[in-house]
C-alpha positions as CSV (number, residue, x, y, z in Angstrom):
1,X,-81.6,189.7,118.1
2,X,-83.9,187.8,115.9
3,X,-82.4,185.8,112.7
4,X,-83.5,188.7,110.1
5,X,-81.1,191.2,112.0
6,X,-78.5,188.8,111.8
7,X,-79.0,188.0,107.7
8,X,-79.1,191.7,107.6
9,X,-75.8,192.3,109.5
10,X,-74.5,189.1,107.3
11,X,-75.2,190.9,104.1
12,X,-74.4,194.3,104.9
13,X,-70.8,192.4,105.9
14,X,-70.8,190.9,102.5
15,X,-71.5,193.7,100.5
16,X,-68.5,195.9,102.2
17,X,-66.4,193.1,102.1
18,X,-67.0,193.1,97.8
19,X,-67.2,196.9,97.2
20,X,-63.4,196.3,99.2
21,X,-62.6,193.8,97.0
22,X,-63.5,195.9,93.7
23,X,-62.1,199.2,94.5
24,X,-58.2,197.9,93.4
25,X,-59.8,196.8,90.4
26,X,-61.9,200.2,89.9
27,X,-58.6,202.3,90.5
28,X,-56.3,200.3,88.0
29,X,-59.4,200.9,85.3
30,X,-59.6,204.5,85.7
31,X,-55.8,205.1,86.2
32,X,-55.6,205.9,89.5
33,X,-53.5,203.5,90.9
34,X,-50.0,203.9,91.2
35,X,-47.9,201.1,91.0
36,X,-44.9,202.0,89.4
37,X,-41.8,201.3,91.7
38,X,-38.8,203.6,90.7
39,X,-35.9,201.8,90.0
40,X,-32.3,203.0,91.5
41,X,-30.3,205.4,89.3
42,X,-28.5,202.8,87.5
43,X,-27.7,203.6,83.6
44,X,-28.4,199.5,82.8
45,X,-32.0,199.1,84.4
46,X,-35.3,199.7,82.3
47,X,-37.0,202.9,84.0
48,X,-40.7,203.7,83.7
49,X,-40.3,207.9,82.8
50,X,-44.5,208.2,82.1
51,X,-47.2,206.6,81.8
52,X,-50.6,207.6,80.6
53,X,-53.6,205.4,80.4
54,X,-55.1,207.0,77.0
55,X,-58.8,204.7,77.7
56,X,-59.8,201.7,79.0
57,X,-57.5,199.3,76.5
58,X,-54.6,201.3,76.1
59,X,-52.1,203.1,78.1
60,X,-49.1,205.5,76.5
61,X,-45.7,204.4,78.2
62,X,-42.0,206.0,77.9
63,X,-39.8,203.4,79.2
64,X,-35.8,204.4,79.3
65,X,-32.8,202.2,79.5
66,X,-30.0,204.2,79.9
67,X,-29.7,206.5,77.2
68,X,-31.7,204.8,74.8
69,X,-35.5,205.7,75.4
70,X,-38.3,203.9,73.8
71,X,-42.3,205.0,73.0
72,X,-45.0,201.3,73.6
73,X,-48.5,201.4,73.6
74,X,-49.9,198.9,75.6
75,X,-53.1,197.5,74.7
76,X,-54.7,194.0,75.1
77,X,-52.8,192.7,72.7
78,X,-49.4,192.3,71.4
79,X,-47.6,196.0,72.6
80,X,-46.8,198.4,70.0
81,X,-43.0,200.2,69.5
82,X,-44.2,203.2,68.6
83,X,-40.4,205.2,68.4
84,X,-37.1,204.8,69.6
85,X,-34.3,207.3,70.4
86,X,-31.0,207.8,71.9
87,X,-30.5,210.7,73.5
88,X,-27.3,212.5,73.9
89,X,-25.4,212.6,77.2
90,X,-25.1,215.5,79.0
91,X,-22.1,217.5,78.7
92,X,-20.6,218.9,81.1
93,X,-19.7,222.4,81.1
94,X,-16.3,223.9,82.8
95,X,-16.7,227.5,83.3
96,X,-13.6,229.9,83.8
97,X,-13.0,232.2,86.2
98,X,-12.5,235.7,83.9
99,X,-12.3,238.0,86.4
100,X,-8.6,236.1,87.8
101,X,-7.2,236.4,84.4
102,X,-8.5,240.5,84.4
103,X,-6.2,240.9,87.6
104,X,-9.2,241.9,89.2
């Protein structure tokens, strides 16, 4: 092997490495990534429920802490509340059983 086959295998190495270097950075741009680690079903911890990126500067997120959920847009800036709710704990239902009181 001559010196030009070795700057070619040099560059080749350096271009692969970069393109591996940029594809995280690619991914995150055009929402593809998923980082988003669910948290444990605790009622106290802050909860990521969606997330959509809406372009390349902003991204839609419902975050939820315990009841109370809350509606940001993320940009580059300062993040926006958009809306924020309390939703109403479930209920829980008891159901009889009617055909016992039929004598059936």
């Amino acid at each position: 092997m001559n010196t030009v086959d070795y700057l070619q295998a040099l560059l080749a190495l350096i271009f692969v490495l970069g393109l591996l270097a940029l594809l995280p950075h690619a991914l995150r741009r055009l929402g593809l990534s998923s980082n988003i680690v669910q948290a444990p079903d605790s009622p106290d911890l802050l909860q990521i429920l969606a997330s959509k990126p809406l372009d390349v500067k902003h991204r839609f997120v419902l975050l939820g802490v315990g009841q109370r959920r809350y509606a940001v847009l993320l940009t580059t800036g300062v993040p926006l509340l958009l809306e924020q709710w309390q939703e109403e704990p479930q209920k829980m239902v008891q159901t009889t059983d009617r055909a016992g009181d039929a004598g059936i």
